[in-house]
Each structure stands twice: as C-alpha cells, then as structure tokens.
C-alpha positions in Angstrom: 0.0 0.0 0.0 3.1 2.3 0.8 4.1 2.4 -2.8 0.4 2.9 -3.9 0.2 6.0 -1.7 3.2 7.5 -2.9 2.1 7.5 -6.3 -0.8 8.8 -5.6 0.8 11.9 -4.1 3.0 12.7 -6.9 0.6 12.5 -9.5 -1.8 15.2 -7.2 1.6 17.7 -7.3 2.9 17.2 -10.9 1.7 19.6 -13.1 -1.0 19.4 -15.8 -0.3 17.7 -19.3 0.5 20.0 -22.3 2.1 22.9 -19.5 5.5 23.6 -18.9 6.8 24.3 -15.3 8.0 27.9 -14.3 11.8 28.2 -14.1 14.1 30.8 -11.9 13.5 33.2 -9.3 9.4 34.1 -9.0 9.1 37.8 -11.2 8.5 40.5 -9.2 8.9 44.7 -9.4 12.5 45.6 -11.2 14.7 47.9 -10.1 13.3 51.6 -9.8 9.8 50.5 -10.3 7.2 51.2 -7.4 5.0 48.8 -5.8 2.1 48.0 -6.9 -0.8 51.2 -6.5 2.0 53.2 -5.5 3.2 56.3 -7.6 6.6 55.9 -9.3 9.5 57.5 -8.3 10.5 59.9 -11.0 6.6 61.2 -11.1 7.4 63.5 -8.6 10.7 65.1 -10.3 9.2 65.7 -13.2 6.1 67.5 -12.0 8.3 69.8 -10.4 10.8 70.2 -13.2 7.9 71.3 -15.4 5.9 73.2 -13.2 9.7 75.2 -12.5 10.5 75.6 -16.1 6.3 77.1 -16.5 7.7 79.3 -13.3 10.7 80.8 -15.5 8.6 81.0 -18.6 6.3 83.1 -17.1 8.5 84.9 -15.3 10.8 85.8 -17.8 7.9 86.7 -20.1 6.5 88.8 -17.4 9.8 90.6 -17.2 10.5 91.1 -20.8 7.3 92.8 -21.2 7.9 95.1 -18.5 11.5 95.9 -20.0 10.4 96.4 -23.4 10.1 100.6 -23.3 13.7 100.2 -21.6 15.3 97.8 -24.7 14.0 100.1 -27.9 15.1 103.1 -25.8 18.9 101.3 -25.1 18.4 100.1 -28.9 17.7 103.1 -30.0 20.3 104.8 -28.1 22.9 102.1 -29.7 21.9 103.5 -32.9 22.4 107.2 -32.2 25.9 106.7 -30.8 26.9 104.9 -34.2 25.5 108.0 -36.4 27.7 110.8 -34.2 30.7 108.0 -34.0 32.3 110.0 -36.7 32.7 113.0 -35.4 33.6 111.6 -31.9 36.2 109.5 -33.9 37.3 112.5 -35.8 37.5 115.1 -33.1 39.0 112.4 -30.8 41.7 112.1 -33.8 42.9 115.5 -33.2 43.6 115.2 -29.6 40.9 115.5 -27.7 39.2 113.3 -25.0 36.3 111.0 -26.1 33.7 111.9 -23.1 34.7 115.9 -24.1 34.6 115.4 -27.7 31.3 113.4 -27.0 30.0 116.0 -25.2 30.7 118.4 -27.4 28.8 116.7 -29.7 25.6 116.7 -27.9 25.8 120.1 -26.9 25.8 121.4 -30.8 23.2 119.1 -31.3 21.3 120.7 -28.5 21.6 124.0 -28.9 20.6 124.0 -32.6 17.5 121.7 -31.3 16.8 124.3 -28.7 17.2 127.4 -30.7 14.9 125.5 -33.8 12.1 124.5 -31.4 12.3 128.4 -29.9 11.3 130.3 -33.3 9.0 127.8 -34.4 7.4 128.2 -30.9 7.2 131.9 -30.7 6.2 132.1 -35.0 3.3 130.0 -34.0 2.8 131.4 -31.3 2.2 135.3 -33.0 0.7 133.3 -35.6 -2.0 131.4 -33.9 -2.6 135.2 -32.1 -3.4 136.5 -35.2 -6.0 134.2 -36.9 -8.1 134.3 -33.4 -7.7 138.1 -34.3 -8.7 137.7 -37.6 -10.8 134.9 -37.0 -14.5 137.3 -36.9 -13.5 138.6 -40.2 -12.9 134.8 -41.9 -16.4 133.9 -40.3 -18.3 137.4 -41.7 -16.5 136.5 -44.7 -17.7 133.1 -44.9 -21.7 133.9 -44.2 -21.6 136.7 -46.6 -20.7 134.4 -49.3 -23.3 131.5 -47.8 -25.9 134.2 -47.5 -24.8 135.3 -51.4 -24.8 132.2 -53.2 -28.1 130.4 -51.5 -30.0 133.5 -50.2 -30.0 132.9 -46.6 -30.2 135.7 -44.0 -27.6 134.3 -41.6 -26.1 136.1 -38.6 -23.0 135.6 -37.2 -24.1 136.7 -33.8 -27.1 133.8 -33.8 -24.2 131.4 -35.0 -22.1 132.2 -32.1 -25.2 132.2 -29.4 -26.0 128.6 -31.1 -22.5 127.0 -30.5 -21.9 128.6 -26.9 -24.8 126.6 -25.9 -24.8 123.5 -27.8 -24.1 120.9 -25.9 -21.3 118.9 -27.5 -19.3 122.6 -26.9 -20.2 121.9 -22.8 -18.7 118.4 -23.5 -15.5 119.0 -25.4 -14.6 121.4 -22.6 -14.7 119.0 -19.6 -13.5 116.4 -21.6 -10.2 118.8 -22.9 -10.2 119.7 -19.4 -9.8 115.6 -17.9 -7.6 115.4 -20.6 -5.1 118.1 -19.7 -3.7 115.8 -17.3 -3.0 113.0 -19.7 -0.8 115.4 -22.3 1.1 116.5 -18.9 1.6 112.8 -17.9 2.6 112.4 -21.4 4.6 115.3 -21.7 6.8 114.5 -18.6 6.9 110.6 -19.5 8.4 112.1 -23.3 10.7 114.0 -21.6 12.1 111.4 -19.8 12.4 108.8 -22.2 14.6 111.5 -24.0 16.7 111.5 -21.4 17.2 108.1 -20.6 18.2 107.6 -24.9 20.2 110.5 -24.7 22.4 109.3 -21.8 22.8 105.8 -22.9 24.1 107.0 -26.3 26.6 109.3 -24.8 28.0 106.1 -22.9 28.0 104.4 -26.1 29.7 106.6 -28.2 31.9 108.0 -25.5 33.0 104.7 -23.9 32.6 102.7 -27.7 36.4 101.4 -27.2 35.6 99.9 -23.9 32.5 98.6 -24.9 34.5 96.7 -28.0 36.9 95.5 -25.8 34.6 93.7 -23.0 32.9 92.6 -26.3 36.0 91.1 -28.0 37.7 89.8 -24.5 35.1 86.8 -24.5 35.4 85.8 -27.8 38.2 83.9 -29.6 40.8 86.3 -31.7 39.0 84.6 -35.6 35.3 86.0 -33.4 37.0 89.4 -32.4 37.8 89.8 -35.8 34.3 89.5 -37.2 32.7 91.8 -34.7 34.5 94.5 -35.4 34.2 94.6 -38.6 30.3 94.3 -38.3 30.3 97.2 -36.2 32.8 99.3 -38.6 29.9 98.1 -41.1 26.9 99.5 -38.8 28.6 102.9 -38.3 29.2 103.6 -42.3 25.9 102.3 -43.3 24.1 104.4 -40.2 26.1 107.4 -41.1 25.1 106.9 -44.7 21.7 106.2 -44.0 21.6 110.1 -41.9 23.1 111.5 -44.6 20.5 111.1 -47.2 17.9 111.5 -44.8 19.9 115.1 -44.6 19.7 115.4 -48.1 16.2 115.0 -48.6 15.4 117.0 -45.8 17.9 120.4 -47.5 16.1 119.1 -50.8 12.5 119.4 -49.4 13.3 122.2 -47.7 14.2 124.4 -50.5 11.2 122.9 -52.6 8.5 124.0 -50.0 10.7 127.2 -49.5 10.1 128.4 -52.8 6.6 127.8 -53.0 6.1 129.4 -49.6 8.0 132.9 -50.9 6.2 132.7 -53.8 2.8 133.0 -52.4 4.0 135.4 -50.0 4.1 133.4 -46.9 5.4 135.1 -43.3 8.5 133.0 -42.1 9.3 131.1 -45.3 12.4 130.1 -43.9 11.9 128.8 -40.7 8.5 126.4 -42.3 10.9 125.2 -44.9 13.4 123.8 -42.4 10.4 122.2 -40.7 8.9 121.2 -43.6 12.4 119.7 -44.5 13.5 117.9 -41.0 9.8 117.0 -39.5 9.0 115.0 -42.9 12.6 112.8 -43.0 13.3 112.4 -39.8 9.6 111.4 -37.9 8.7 108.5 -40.1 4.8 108.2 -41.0 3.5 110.9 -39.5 6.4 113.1 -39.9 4.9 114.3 -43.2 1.4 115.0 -42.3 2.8 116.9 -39.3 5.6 118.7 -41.5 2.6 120.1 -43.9 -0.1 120.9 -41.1 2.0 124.2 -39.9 2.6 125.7 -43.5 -1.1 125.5 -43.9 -2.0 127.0 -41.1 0.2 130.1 -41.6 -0.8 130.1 -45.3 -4.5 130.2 -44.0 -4.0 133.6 -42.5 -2.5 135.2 -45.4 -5.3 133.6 -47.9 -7.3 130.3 -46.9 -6.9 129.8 -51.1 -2.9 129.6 -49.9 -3.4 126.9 -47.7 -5.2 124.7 -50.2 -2.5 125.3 -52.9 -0.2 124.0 -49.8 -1.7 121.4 -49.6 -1.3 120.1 -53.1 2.0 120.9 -53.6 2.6 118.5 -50.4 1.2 115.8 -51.6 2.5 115.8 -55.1 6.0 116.4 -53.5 5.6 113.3 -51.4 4.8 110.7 -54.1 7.9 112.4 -55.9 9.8 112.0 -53.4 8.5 108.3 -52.2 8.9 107.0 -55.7 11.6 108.9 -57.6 14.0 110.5 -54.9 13.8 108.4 -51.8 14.3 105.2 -53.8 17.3 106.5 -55.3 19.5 108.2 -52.7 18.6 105.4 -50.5 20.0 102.5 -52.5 22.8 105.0 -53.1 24.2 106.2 -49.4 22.8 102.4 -47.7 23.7 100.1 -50.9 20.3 98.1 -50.8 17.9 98.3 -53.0 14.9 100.5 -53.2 12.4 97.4 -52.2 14.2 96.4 -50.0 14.7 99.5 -48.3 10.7 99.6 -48.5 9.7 96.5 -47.5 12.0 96.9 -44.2 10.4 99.9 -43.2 7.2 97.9 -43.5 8.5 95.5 -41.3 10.1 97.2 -38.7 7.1 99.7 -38.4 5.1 96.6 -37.8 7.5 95.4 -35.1 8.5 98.7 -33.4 6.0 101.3 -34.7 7.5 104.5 -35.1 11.2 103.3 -34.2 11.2 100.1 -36.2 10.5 102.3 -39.8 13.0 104.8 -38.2 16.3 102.1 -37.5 15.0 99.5 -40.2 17.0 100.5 -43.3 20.6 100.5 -41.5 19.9 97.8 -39.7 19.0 95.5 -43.0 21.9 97.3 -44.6 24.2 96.3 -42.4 23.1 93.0 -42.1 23.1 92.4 -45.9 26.6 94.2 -46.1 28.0 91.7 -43.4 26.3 88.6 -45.1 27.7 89.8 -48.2 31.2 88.6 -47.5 30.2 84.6 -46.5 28.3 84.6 -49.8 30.2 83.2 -52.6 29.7 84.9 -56.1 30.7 83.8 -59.7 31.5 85.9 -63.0 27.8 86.6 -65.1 28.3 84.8 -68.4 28.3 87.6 -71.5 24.7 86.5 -72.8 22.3 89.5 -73.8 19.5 87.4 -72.1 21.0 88.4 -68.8 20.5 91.9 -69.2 16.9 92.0 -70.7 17.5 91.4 -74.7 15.8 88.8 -76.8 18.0 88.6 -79.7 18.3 86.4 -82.6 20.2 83.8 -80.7 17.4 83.7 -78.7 14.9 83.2 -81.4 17.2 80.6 -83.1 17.3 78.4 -79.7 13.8 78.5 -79.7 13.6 77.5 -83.0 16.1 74.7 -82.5 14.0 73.4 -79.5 11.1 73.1 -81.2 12.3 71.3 -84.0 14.2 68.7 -81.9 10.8 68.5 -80.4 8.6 67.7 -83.6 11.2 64.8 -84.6 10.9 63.0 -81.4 7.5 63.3 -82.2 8.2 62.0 -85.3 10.4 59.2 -84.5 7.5 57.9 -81.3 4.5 57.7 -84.1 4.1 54.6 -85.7 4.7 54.3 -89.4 2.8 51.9 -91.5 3.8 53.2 -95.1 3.6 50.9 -98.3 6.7 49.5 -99.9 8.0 51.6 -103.0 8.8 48.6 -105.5 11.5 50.3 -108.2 11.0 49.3 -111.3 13.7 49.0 -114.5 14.1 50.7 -117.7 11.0 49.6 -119.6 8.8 50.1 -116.8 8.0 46.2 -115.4 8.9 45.6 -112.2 11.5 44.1 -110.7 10.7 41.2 -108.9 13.3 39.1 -107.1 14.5 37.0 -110.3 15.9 39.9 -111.7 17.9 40.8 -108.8 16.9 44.0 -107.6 15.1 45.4 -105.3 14.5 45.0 -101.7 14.1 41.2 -101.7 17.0 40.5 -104.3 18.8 37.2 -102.6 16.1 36.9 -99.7 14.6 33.9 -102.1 14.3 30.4 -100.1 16.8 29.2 -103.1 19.9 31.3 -102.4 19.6 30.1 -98.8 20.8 34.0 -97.5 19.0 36.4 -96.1 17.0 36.9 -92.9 15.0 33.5 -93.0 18.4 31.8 -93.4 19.0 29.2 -90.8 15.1 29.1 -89.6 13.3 26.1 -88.8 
C-alpha cells in the first residue's frame, strides 16, 4: 500500500499535461519601479521640473514685457551713438578726449534743437494770435458768401449764441479739461524717455572702445575679428543712411521754401526747415505733421494759400516716395529701393514708429556683413541676362522646337507601303531579276534573314 500511496501523491503535485513548469527566481517589481498602486519615483521630479521651467517661462515673459520701453530706448540709443561716431572719432583724432569730444557733440546738437524749437514756438505762437484776431473777419466773410450764393439771412451773432450753448461745446470742454492731465503725464513721460536715450548713447559713443573690448575679450581672436568689422559696417551704413535723410530734408526744404516765398508766406524760412527735418526724420507721421503748420500760416494770409499747400505737399511726397527716396537710398545704404521699402514695413510693424526709423541701417548692415560669406561667380556675357531677346534667342527657340517635332516624329508609328522600283521599260523588278528589296532573300539562295530558320 506504501508504494500505492506514494504515487498517488506525486501525480496530485505534478503539473497538468501540455504545461511547462516555471523556471528561476518568481518575477517580481524591477529595479526603480514602485510597488504596486504606489506612484513611481520619477513622477514627482518631473512635475516639479515642469511646473519650474512654466515658473521661468512666465517669469521671464513677465519681465521682458515690463522691459520692453527700456530695450528700444537702449536700442535706440545704440543706434544714435553709431551716427555721431564719426565726429567723436574725428575730433578724438585731433587730440581731444572722447567723453569731451562726445560731449561736445551733444551740446551742438542741443543747442541747434533748442534754438529750432524756440522760433518755431514763438512764430506759431504770433501766428495762432493773429487768426483768433482775424478769426471774426474769416467767419463774416464766410456767411456773406453763404448768404450770397443760396440766399439765406444768416447772422454771425445767432451762429455764435448757437455754439456757446450746444451741448457737445459743454462736452468738449470738460472732456479737454480731464484730458489736460494726460498730455502733462505724457509730456513728462516724453521728456524722460529722451533723457534716458540721450544718456545711454553718450555712454555708447563716448566709452565705444571699452565697450568693444569687453565685447571682444570673451570671444576667440578669428570671433573678435568679425565683430569688429560688423560694427565698422553698422557705423558707415548708419552714417550713410543720416546722410540722405539730410539730403532729402535740405532738398525738401528748398522745394516748399520756394513755394512758400512765392505766395508770400510770413517765415518762409523757418517752415521750410520744418517742412524739411519733420517729414525725414519722424517716419509716418512726420509728413502730415511737417505740412499741417505751412497750412495754417498760409490760411491767414489767404485760406486759397493753404489749399495750394496742400497740393503741392502731396505731389512732392509721391515724388519724393517713388523717384528720390528710392534713389539716394539705395545709393548712401547700398540696398535696393524694395528692400529699403519692405524693411520699413516690417520694422514699423514690429516697433511702430522706431522700427520704420532704425530699419534701413539695420537691413543694410546685415546684408553688407552677409555679403562677404556669400560666394559669387563671373555673369556669363549673354544679352539674355540683361533683358535682350535677340536672334540667338529666337534661333534656340527655334532649334528646341524642331528637336521636339522629330521625337515626335520618331515615337508615331509608321505603316507606309513598300516603293517597288521598277527598270528601264517600266516592269517591275521582282526578285529573279535581282533588284530590289528582296533581291537574294529567295528560299533558293539560302541567304537572307529567313536563313538558318526552322
């Protein structure tokens, strides 16, 4: 029975047919992983990483967009010390300090800035004085004429009764009033962002030696030698580009300066240097602005004048938008006049009023440094290249489209008749005469093609 019983017991623990026993060490949880329903270990690392790289994100985004006045001012400060570099250079050249000859700099520019803004201030001043003066005689001058031509009996005292007591008057006053403290808020904040460019570009320009030597001292010598002469590239292109905005301006100046002493206009002189420098150097608004105070003036001499202003302004500007601009510009900056067009249009749409003013040195210096990493080959001498269709041109034409119409020729299938020749007396030649296309293909003379077939 002992044996019986043991055999018993071993066939209850063997395993079930068809199934093959489990080897090794029981599987359980590798290395790293966590239990089971517990949270792995690197979950928690990562959520933090994340949420700390969202943290700088936002932070960083946050304090970029309160920096922004403070980077175009700085940028355009950077700018502004290239275009007097020059004349710091130059006077610096002839032995005098930097920070002076900077200084000196500034104070020309200021004074001439001061002493311009002065007589334009105190002409429009006497002039504004005068057309309130004159201002009962425009409006008497006016209603006769209304009353004249579509027989009306109007008064200029009802008129003025009517608009001391119309109500959108009452409004406009308390809202100029509110608003008086907004062009004061504006004023000051002007004011100070003048400031802050004007004393960032007198570091840059008087310490621009220092500057390129912190620049260059972390950066290998074949780096130093690049970034220098980028930035000898961004002063001559800047300094060209402020020239022929100072062309433009003396050119504009005398063309509205003649026009203005022809019809007679008080202070010809002074409106045609702000005609000149308001128009080139505020871009997109500079020339409205430039032809709004010529008007004005004109008015009170003859409102006719100001119209005639007004025409001659906005013929002037297309001429000088499509004809002069173009022209001095791809001339002084080296890019061409598209180019110069399509980067105002970009950098007003990324800076407003200082992107259209900094956009065309900025391009042309960066086209002038690309220029030298991009290699260029001798133009073959072929009159196609500069515009001219000439017979060569016609001929290749010519030659293409015959090549064309014989691969036509040769793809299309032929099925033609055979062209038996015939002799002297007009029989044909069949093969026994030995002529002819199947002369020796005959199963007789055992040549030709169906030689050798089965």
């Amino acid at each position: 029975m002992a044996p019986t019983d043991e055999t018993a017991r071993s066939q209850q623990q063997a395993p079930p047919s068809g199934t093959t026993p489990p080897t090794g060490p029981p599987a359980g949880p590798g290395p790293g992983a966590a239990p089971s329903g517990r949270m792995p270990r690197w979950l928690p690392r990562a959520m933090v990483l994340a949420l700390s790289l969202v943290a700088v994100f936002q932070l960083g985004s946050w304090a970029f967009h309160q920096l922004i006045g403070l980077l175009v001012n700085i940028l355009i400060a950077f700018f502004l010390a290239l275009a007097i570099e020059p004349a710091v250079s130059w006077m610096a050249s002839k032995g005098l300090r930097r920070g002076f000859a900077t200084f000196l700099v500034f104070l020309i520019t200021l004074v001439g800035a001061a002493g311009f803004v002065t007589l334009l201030g105190s002409m429009l001043a006497g002039q504004i004085i005068k057309m309130v003066e004159d201002f009962p005689a425009y409006l008497d001058s006016v209603i006769s004429w209304i009353n004249t031509t579509f027989h009306t009996e109007l008064k200029r005292v009802d008129i003025q009764e009517g608009l001391l007591r119309s109500d959108w008057l009452q409004k406009y006053v308390q809202n100029s009033a509110t608003g008086v403290l907004d062009v004061s808020a504006q004023v000051l904040g002007g004011l100070f962002q003048l400031l802050t460019i004007a004393l960032f570009s007198f570091y840059f320009a008087a310490d621009g030696p220092r500057l390129r030597r912190a620049l260059c001292s972390v950066l290998p010598p074949a780096k130093q030698a690049e970034v220098l002469r980028a930035w000898e590239i961004a002063v001559d292109k800047t300094g060209g580009y402020l020239y022929s905005r100072g062309l433009m301006a003396l050119i504009s100046g005398g063309a509205h300066y003649v026009l203005l002493e022809y019809l007679d206009v008080p202070y010809a002189p002074a409106l045609a240097v702000w005609v000149g420098l308001v128009s080139q150097f505020i871009p997109t608004i500079g020339t409205y602005l430039a032809g709004a105070l010529p008007m004005l003036i004109a008015f009170t001499v003859n409102p006719w004048y100001a119209l005639w202003v007004l025409v001659f302004v906005v013929i002037y500007q297309q001429f000088e938008n499509y004809v002069l601009q173009p022209k001095l510009t791809a001339k002084t900056v080296d890019i061409h006049p598209a180019v110069a067009f399509g980067s105002v249009i970009a950098g007003t749409a990324l800076l407003g009023a200082v992107g259209a003013l900094i956009a065309i040195p900025a391009i042309a210096t960066l086209q002038a440094f690309l220029g030298a990493y991009v290699k260029r080959y001798d133009v073959t001498d072929d009159p196609r290249v500069h515009g001219h269709r000439g017979p060569g041109s016609r001929n290749l034409l010519r030659r293409l489209r015959r090549r064309l119409e014989e691969k036509a020729d040769r793809r299309r299938p032929t099925n033609r008749p055979t062209n038996r020749p015939t002799d002297a007396a007009g029989d044909d030649a069949g093969p026994g005469n030995g002529a002819g296309p199947e002369s020796g293909a005959s199963p007789e003379s055992g040549s030709g093609p169906e030689r050798g077939a089965p």
